[in-house]
N, C-alpha and C positions, 0 to 999 in steps of 0.2 A: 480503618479507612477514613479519609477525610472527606466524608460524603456529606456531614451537616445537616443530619437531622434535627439537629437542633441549633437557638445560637442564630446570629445573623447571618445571612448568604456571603459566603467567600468570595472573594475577587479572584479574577486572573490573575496570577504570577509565573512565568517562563522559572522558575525555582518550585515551585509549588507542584506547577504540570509535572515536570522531569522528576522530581521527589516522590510526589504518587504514582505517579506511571512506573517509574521503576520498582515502587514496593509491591504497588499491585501486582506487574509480570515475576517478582522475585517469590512477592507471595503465594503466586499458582503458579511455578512453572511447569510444574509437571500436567496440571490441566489445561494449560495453554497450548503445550509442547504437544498433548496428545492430539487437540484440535488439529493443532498446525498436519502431524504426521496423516490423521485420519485423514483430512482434507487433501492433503498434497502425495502420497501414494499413491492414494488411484489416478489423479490428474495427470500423474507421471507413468503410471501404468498403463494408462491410457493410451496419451501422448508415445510411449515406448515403442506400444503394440502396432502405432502407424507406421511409426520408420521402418518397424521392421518388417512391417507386411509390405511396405514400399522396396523394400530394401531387395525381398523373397521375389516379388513381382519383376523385379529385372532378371530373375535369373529362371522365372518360368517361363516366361515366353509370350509367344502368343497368347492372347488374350485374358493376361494380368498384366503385360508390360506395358506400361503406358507407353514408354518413350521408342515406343514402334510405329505411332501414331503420331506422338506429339512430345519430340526430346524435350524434357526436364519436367513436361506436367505433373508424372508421377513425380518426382519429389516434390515439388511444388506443395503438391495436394499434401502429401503425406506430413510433408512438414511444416504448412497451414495446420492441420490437425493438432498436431502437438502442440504448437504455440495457442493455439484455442483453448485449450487444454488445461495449461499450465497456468491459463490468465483466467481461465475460469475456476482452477481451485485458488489462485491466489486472492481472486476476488471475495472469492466465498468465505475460504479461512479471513480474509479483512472483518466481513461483515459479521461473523460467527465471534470473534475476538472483540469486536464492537460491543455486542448483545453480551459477552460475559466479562469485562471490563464493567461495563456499568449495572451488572447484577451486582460484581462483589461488590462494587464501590456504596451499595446502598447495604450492603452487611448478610445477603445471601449465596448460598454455595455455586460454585461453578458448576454448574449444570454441561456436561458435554455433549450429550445428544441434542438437547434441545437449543443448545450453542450453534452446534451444525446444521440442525433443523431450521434457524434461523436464517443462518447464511445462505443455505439453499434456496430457500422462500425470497430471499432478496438479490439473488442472481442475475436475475435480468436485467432491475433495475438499475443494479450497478455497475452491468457492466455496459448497459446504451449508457447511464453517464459519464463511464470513462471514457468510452470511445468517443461521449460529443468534444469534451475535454479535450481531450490526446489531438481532435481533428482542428478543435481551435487555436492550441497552442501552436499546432503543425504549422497550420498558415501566418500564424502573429509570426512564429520564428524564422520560416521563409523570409515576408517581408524585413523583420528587422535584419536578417544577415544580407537580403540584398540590396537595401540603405545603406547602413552603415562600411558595408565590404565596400563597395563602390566608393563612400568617403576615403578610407582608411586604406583603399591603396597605394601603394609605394611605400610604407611608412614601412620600418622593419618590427617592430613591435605591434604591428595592425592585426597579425593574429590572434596573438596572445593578447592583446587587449579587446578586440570583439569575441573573443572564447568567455573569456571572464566575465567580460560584460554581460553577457545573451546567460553564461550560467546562472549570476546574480539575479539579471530579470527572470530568470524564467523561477526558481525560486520564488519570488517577492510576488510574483503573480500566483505562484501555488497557494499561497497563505490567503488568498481571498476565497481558496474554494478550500480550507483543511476541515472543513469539519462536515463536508457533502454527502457522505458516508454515511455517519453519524445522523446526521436531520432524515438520511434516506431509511436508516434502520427503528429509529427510536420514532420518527411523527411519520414515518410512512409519504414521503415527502413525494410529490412527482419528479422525475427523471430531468423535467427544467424548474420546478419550483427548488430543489433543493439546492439549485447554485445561488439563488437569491436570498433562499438561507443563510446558508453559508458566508455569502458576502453580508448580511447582516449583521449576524453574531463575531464577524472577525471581524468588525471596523470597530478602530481604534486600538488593535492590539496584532498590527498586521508586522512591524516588526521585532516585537515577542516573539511572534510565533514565526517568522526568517528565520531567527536567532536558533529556534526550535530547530526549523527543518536544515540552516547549516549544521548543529553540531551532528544530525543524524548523520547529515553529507558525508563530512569531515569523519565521524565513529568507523563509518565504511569503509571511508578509503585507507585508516589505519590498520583496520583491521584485515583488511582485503590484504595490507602487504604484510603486515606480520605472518598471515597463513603462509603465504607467497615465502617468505625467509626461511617460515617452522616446517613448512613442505619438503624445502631444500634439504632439510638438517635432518628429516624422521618424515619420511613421504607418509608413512597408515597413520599417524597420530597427526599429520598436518590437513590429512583429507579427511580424519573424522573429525577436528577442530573446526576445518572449513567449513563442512556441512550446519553442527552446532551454530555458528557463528551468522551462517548465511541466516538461518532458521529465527536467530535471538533479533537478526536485522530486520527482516520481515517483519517480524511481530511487533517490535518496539513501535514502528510508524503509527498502525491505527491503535495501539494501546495510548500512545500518546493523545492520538486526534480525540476517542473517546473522553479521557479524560478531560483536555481541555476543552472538548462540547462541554461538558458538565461548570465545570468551572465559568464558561462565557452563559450560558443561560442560567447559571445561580446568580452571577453578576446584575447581569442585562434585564433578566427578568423576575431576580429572586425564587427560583424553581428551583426547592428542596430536591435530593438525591429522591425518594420514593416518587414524588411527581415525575419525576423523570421516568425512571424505569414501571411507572404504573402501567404505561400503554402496553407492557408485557405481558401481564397479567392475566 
């Protein structure tokens, strides 16, 4: 691992992050893989269990069908439930992936329970931060589509050029908060302290890490079509590639942001790998 315990503090390098990032997930993927599955079966199973009791409740009747009272609330509800669900193990698996990224990175084993035991402990937190997130972006990207939409009509290229646009910014704006996660798991960060983190440790190196977050863009959407072609050609080997593939995506994100936390406080502040992960201790 290039954690530097010894030797002077490394620098950020968008070569450096992508390089460790990918040996560390290559180097545990089977410990990664297991987080990931334990984390996200149940949230799925969970999630499943709504629809389908939604699903049963239209067909019993009176007083489980919602939509006797009020058409479409039981779906509604049912399928609130699972998207809760799904975003609360995807949360968790971030946060759980976080805590064992930066255990190996200082040269100790992946711990899987206590990986998960993390993520869970840090649930909350992360996910009032993504929602304050998701709600600010929400409204930055209203206002900029209904600026620039209003400019940009009549022009025949106005879509496609405020599409591109609005995806680039909203990217370039991600990279101020990529490593919110990370400040929220390893210093225990408040729910608004950790986006001032975040925008700390990424000034100066905001498009580095653009760079980052397009190729994941770009890795997805190749990959999203290749399944798409391999599905055509072998449907059971294209749906178990997909699944893999979905799973290797997910994880790569905060295996990266992990890493590059570490890389931007060894920089920024000279904080050796054990400093870092001592607050685990």
């Amino acid at each position: 691992m290039d954690g530097n315990r010894g030797g002077g503090a490394p620098h950020f390098a968008v070569g450096r992050v992508i390089a460790t990032g990918i040996s560390v997930m290559f180097g545990n993927l089977l410990s990664f893989l297991a987080i990931a599955i334990l984390v996200f079966v149940p949230a799925i199973v969970v999630g499943g269990l709504a629809i389908a009791l939604g699903l049963a409740g239209q067909r019993v009747g009176p007083g489980f069908n919602f939509k006797t009272t009020n058409p479409g609330a039981g779906e509604t509800m049912f399928f609130g439930v699972f998207a809760i669900s799904v975003v609360a193990g995807y949360l968790t698996m971030v946060s759980a992936l976080t805590y064992a990224v930066l255990e190996r990175m200082a040269g100790r084993p992946v711990a899987i329970g206590a990986s998960i035991s993390r993520g869970v402990q840090m649930l909350w937190r992360v996910f009032i931060a993504h929602l304050l997130l998701v709600v600010a972006l929400g409204l930055l990207g209203f206002l900029a589509m209904f600026i620039f939409g209003s400019i940009l009509t009549g022009f025949g290229l106005g879509n496609i050029i405020l599409s591109l646009a609005f995806g680039a910014g909203l990217i370039y704006v991600l990279t101020f908060y990529w490593v919110m996660v990370p400040a929220l798991v390893v210093e225990r960060a408040g729910v608004f302290e950790c986006f001032g983190r975040s925008f700390d440790l990424t000034k100066g190196h905001r498009w580095g890490i653009f760079g980052i977050l397009l190729l994941i863009a770009i890795a997805n959407w190749a990959i999203g079509l290749a399944n798409q072609l391999l599905t055509l050609a072998a449907p059971t080997a294209g749906g178990v590639i997909d699944i893999a593939s979905g799973l290797f995506i997910l994880a790569i994100s905060p295996v990266l942001a992990a890493v590059g936390y570490f890389y931007l406080r060894a920089e920024k502040e000279g904080a050796p790998i054990d400093d870092v992960v001592r607050v685990f201790d």
